[in-house]
N, C-alpha and C positions, 0 to 999 in steps of 0.2 A: 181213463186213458184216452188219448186222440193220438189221431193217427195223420199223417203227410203224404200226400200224395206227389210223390216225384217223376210219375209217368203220367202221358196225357192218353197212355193208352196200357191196354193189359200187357207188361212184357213179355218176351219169349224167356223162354232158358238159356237158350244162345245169350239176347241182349243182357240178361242179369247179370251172367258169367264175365262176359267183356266190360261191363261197368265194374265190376267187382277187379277187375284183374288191373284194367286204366286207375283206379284208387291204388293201386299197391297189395293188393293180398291176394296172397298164394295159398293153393289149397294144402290143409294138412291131412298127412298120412292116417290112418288107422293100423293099430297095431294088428294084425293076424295072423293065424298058423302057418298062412306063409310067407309073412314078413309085412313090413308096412305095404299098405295100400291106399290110394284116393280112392273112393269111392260116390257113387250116385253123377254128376253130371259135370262135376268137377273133374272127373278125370279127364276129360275134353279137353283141357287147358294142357295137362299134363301128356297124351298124344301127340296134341299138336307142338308142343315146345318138341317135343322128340322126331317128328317127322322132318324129312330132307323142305327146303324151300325149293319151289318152282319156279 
């Protein structure tokens, strides 16, 4: 297996997030007891679309 190296530096989870989101994908929900949820760092994405702009 080899691997590519697309960062010249180690990413944050921030920058991961926003290169993932500038491609087109959205996070998906998880089902739970109390209804779908994003969960771990993706829900950032999902905050922020819901927050007022400034």
């Amino acid at each position: 297996m080899t691997a590519v190296a697309v960062w010249d530096h180690k990413p944050t989870a921030a920058e991961m997030l926003e290169a993932r989101l500038a491609r087109g994908w959205t996070p998906t929900p998880t089902a739970t007891r109390e209804g779908p949820v994003v969960l771990g760092y993706a829900a950032c994405a999902i905050s922020r679309a819901n927050s007022p702009a400034t």
